[in-house]
PyMOL Python script that loads the backbone (N, CA, C, O; Angstrom):
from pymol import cmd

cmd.read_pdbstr("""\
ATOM      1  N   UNK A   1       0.834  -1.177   0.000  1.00  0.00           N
ATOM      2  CA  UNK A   1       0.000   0.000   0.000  1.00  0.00           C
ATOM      3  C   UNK A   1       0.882   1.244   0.000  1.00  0.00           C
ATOM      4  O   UNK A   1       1.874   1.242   0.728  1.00  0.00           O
ATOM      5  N   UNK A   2       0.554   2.495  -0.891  1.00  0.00           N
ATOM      6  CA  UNK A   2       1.343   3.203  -0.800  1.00  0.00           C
ATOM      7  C   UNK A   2       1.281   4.437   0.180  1.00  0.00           C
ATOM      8  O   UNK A   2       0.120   4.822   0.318  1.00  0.00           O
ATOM      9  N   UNK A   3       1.988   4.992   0.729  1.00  0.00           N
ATOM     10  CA  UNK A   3       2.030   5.937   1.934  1.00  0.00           C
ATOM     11  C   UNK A   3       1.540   6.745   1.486  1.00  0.00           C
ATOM     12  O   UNK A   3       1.586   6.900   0.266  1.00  0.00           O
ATOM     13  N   UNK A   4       0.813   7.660   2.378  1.00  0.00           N
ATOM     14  CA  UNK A   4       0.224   8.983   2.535  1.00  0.00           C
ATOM     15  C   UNK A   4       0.605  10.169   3.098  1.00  0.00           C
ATOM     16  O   UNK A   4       0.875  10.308   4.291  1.00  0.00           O
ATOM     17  N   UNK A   5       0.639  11.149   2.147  1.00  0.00           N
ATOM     18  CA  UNK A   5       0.997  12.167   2.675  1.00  0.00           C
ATOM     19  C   UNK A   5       0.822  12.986   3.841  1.00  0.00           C
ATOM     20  O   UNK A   5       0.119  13.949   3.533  1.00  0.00           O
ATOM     21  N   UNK A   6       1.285  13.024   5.489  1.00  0.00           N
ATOM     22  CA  UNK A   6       0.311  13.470   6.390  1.00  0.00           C
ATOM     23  C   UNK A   6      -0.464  14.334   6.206  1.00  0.00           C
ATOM     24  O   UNK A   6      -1.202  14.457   7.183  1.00  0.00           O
ATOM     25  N   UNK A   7      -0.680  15.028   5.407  1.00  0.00           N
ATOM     26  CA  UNK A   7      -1.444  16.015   5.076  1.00  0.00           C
ATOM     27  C   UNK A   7      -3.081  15.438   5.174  1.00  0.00           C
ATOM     28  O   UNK A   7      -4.135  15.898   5.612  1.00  0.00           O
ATOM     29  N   UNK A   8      -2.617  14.058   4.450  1.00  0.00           N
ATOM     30  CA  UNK A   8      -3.874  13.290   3.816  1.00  0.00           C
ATOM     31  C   UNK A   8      -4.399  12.451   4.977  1.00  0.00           C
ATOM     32  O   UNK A   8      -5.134  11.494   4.733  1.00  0.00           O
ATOM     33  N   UNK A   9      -4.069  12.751   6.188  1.00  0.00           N
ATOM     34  CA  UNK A   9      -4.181  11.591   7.123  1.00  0.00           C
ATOM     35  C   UNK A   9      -4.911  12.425   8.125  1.00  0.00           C
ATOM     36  O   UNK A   9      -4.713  13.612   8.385  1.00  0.00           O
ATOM     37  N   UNK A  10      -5.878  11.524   8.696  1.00  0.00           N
ATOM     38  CA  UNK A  10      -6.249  12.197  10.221  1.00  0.00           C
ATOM     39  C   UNK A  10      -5.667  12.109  11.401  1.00  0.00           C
ATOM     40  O   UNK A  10      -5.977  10.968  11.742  1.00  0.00           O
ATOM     41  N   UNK A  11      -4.848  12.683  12.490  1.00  0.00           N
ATOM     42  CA  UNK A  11      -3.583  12.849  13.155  1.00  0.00           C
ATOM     43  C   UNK A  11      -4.452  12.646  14.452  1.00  0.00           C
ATOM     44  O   UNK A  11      -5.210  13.615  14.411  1.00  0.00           O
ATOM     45  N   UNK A  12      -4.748  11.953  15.532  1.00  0.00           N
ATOM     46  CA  UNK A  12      -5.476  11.898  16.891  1.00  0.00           C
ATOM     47  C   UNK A  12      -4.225  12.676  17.691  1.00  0.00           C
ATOM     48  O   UNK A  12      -3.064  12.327  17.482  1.00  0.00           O
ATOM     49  N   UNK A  13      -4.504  13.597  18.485  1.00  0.00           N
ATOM     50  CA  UNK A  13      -3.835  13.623  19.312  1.00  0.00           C
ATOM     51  C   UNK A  13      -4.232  14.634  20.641  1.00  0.00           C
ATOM     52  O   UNK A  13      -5.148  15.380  20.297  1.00  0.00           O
ATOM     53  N   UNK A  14      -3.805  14.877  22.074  1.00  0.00           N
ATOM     54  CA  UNK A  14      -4.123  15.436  22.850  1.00  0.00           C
ATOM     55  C   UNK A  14      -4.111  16.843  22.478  1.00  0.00           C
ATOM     56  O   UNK A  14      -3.234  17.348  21.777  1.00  0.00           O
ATOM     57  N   UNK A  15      -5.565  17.740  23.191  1.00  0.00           N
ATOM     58  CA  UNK A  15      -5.705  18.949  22.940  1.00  0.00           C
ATOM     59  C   UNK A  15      -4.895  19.969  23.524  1.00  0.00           C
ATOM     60  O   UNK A  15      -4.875  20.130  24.744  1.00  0.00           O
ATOM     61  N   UNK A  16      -4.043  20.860  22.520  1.00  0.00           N
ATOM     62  CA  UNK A  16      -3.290  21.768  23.163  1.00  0.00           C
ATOM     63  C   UNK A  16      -3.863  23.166  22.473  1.00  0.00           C
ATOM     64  O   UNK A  16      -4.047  23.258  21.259  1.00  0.00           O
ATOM     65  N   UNK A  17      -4.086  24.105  23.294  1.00  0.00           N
ATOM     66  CA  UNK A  17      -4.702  25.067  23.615  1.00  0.00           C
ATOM     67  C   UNK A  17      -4.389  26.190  22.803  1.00  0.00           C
ATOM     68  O   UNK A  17      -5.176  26.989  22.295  1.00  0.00           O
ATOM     69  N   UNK A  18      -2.785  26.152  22.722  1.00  0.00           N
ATOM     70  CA  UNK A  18      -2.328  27.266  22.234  1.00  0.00           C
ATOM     71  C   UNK A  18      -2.047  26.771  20.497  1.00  0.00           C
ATOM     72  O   UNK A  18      -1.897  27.487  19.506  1.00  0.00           O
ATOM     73  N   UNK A  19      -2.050  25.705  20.590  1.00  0.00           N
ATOM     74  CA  UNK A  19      -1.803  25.325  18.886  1.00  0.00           C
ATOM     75  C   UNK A  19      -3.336  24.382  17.932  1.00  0.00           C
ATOM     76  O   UNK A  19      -3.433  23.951  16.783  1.00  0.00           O
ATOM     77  N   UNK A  20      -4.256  24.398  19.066  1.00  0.00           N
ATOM     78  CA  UNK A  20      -5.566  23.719  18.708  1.00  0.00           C
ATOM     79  C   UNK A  20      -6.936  24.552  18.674  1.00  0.00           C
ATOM     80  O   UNK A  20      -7.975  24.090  18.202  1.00  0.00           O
ATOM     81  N   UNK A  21      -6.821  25.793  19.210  1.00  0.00           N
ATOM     82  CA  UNK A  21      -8.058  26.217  19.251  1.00  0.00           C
ATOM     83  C   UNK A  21      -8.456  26.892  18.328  1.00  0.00           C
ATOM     84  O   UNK A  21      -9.668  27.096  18.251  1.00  0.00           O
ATOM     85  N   UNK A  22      -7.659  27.387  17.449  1.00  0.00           N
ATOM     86  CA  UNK A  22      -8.428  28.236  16.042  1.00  0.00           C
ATOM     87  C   UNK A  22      -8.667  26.530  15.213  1.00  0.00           C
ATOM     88  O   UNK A  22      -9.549  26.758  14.385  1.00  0.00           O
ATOM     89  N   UNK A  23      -8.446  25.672  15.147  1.00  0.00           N
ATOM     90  CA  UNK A  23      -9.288  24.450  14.454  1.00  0.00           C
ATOM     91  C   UNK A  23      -9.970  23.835  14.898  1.00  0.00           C
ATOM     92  O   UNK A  23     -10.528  22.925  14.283  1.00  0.00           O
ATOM     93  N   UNK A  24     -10.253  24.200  16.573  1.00  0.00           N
ATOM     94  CA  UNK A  24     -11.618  23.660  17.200  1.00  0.00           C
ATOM     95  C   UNK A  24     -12.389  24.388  16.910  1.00  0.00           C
ATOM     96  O   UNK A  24     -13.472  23.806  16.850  1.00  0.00           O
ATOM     97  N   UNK A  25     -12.517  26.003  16.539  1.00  0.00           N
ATOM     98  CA  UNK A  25     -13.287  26.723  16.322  1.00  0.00           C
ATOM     99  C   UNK A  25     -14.041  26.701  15.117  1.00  0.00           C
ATOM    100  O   UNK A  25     -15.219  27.038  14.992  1.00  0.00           O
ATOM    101  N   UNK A  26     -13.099  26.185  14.049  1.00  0.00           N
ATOM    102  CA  UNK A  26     -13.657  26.248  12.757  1.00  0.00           C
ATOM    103  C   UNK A  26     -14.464  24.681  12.693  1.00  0.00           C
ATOM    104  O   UNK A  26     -15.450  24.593  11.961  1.00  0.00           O
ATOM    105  N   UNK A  27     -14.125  23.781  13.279  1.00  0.00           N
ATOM    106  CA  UNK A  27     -14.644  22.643  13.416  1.00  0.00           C
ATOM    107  C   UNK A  27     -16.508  22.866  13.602  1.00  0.00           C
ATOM    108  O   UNK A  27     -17.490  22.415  13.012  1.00  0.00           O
ATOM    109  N   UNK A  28     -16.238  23.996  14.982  1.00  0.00           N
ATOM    110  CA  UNK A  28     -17.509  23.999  15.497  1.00  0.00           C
ATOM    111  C   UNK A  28     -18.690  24.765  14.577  1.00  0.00           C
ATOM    112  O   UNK A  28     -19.896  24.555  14.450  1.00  0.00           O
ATOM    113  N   UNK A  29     -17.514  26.027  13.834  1.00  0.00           N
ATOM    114  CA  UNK A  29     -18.497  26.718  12.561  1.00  0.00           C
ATOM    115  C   UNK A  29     -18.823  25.586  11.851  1.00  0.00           C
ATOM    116  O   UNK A  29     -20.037  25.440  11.708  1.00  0.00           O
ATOM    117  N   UNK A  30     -17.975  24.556  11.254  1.00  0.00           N
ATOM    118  CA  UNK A  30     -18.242  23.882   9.757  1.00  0.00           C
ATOM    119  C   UNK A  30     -19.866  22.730  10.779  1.00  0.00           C
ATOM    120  O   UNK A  30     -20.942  22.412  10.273  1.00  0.00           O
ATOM    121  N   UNK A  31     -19.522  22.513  11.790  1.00  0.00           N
ATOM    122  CA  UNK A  31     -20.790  21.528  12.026  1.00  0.00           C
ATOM    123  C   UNK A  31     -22.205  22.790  11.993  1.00  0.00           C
ATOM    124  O   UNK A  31     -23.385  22.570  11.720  1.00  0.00           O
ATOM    125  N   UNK A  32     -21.596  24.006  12.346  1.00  0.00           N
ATOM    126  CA  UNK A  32     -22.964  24.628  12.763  1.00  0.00           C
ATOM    127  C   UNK A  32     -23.540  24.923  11.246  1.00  0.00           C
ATOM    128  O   UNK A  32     -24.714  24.947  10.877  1.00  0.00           O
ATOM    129  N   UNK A  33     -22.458  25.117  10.563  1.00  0.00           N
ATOM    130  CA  UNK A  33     -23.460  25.266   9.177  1.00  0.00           C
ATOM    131  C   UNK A  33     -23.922  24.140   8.386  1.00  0.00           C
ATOM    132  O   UNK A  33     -23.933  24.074   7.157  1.00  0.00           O
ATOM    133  N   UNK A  34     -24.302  23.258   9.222  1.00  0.00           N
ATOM    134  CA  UNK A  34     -24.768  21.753   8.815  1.00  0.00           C
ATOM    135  C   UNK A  34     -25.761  22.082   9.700  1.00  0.00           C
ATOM    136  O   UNK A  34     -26.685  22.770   9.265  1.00  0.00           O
ATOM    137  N   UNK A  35     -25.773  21.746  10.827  1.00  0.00           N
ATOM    138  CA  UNK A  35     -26.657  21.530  11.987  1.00  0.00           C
ATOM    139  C   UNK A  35     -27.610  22.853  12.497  1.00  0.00           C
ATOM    140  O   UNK A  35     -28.539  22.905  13.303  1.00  0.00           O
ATOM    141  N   UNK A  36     -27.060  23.726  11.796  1.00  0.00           N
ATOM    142  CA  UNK A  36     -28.342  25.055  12.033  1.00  0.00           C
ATOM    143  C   UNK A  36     -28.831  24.610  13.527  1.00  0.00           C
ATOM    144  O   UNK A  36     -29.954  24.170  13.775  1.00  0.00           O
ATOM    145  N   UNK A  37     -27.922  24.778  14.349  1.00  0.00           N
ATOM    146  CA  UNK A  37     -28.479  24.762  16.142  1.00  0.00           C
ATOM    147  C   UNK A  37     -28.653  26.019  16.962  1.00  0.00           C
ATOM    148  O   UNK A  37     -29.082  26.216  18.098  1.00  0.00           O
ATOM    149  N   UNK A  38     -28.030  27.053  15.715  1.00  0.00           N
ATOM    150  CA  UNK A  38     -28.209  28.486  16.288  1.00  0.00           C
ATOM    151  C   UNK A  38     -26.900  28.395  17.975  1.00  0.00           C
ATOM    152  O   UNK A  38     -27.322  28.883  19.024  1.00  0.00           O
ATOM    153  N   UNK A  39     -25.643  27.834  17.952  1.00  0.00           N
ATOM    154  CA  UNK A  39     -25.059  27.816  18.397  1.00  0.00           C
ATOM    155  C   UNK A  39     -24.103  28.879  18.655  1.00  0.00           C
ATOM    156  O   UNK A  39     -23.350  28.722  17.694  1.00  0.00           O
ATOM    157  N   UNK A  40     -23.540  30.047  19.444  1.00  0.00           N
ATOM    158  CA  UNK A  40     -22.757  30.840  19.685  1.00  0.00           C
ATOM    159  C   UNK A  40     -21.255  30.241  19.490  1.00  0.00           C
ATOM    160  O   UNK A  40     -20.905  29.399  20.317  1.00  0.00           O
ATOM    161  N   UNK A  41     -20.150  30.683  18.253  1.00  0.00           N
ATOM    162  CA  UNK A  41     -19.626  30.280  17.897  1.00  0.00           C
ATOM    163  C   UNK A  41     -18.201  30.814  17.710  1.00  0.00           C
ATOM    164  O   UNK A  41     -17.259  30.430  17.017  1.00  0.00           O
ATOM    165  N   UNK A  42     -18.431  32.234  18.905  1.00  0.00           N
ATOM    166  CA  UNK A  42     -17.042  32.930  18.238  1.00  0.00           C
ATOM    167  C   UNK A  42     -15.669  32.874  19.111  1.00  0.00           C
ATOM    168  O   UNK A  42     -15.904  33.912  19.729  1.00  0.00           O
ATOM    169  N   UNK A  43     -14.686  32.542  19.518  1.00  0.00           N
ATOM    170  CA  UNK A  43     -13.985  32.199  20.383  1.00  0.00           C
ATOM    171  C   UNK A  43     -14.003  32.097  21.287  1.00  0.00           C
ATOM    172  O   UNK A  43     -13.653  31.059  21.848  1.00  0.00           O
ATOM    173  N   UNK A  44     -14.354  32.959  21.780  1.00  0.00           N
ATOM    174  CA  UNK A  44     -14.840  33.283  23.186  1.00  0.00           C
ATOM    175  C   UNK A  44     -15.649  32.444  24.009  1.00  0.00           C
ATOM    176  O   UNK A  44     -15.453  32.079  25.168  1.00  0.00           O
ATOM    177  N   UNK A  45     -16.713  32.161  23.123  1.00  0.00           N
ATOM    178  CA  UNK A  45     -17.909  31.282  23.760  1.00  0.00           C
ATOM    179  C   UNK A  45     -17.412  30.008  23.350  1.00  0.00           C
ATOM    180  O   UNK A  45     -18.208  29.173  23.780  1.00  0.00           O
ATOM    181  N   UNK A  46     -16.262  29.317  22.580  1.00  0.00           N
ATOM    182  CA  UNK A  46     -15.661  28.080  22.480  1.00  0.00           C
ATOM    183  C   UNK A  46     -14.392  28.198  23.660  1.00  0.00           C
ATOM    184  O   UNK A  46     -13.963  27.185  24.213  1.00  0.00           O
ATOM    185  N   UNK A  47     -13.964  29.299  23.902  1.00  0.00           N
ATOM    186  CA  UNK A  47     -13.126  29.115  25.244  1.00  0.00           C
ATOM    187  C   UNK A  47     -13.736  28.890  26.840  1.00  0.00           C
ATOM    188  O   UNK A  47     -13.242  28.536  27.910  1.00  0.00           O
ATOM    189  N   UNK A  48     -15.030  29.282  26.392  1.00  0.00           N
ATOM    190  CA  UNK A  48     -15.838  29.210  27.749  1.00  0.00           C
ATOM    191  C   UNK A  48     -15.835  27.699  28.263  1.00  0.00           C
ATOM    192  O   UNK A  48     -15.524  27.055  29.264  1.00  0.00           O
ATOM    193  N   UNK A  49     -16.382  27.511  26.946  1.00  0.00           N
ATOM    194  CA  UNK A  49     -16.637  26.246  27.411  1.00  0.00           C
ATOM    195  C   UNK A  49     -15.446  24.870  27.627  1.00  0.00           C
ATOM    196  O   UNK A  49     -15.619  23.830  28.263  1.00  0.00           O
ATOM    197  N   UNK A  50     -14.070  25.380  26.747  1.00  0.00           N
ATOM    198  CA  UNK A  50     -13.120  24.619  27.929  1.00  0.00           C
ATOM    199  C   UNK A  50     -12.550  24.868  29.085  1.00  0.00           C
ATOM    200  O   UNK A  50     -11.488  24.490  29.581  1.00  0.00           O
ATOM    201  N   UNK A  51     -13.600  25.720  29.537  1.00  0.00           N
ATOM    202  CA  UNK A  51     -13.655  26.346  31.054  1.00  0.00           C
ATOM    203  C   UNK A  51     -13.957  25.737  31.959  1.00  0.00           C
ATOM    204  O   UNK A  51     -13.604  25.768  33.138  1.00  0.00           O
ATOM    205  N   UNK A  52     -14.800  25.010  31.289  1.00  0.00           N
ATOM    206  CA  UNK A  52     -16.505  24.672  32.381  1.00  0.00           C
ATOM    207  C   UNK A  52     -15.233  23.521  33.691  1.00  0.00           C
ATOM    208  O   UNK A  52     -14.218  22.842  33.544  1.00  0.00           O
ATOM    209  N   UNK A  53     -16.063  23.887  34.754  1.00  0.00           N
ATOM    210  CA  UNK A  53     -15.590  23.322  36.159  1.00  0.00           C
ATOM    211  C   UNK A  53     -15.608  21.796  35.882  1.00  0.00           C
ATOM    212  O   UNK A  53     -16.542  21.265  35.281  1.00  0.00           O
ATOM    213  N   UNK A  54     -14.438  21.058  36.389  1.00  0.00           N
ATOM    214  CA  UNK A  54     -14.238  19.948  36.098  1.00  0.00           C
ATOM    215  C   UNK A  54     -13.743  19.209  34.761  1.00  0.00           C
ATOM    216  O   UNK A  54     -13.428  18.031  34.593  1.00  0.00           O
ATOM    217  N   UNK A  55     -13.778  20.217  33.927  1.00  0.00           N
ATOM    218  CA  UNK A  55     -13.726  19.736  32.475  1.00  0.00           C
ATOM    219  C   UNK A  55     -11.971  20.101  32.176  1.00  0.00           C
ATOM    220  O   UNK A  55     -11.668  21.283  32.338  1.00  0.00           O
ATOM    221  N   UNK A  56     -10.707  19.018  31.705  1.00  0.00           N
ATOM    222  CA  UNK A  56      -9.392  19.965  31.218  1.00  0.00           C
ATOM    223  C   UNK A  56      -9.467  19.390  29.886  1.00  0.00           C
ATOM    224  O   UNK A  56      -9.026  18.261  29.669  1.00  0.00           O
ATOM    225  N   UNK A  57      -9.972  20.066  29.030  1.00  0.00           N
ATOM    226  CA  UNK A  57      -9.578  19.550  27.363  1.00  0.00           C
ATOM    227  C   UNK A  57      -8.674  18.790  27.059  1.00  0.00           C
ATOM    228  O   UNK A  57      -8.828  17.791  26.357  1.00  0.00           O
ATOM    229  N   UNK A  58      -7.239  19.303  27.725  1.00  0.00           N
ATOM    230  CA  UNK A  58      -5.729  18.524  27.842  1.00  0.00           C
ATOM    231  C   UNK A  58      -5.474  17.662  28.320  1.00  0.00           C
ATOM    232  O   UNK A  58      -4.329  17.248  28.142  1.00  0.00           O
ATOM    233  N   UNK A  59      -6.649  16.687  29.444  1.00  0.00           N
ATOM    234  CA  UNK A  59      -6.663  15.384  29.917  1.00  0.00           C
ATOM    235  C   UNK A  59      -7.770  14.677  29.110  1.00  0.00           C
ATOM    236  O   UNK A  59      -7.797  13.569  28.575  1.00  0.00           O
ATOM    237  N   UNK A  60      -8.707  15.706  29.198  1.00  0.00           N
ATOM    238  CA  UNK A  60      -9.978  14.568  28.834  1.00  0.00           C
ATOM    239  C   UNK A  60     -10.022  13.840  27.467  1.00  0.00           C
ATOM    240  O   UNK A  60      -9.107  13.962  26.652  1.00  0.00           O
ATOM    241  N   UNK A  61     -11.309  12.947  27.208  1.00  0.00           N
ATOM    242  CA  UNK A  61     -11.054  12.045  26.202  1.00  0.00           C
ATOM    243  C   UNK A  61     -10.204  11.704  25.844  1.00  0.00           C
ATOM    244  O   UNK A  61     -10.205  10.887  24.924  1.00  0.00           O
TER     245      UNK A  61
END
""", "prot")
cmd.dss("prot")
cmd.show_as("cartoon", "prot")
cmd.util.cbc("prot")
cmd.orient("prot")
């Protein structure tokens, strides 16, 4: 099989904050313009919420 360019690959890895959150953000636009949930979407309100008490993005899942 021939290799793939990482480009072409989906990469799993733990959430880091300072190098992940402008593509969590756009993640959350590209679902909202599918899902029309009327979701608040602009950084801010995606930083909130790796706020929330109990929750560290950087451990969890």
């Amino acid at each position: 099989m021939k290799s793939k360019h990482v480009d072409d690959q989906h990469i799993i890895h733990l959430f880091k904050r300072d190098k992940d959150l402008q593509g969590l953000v756009q993640l959350r636009v590209d679902i909202e313009v599918i899902d029309q949930a009327g979701n608040n979407l602009d950084e801010s309100a995606v930083i909130e919420t790796l706020n929330w008490a109990g929750h560290d993005p950087e451990q969890d899942r």
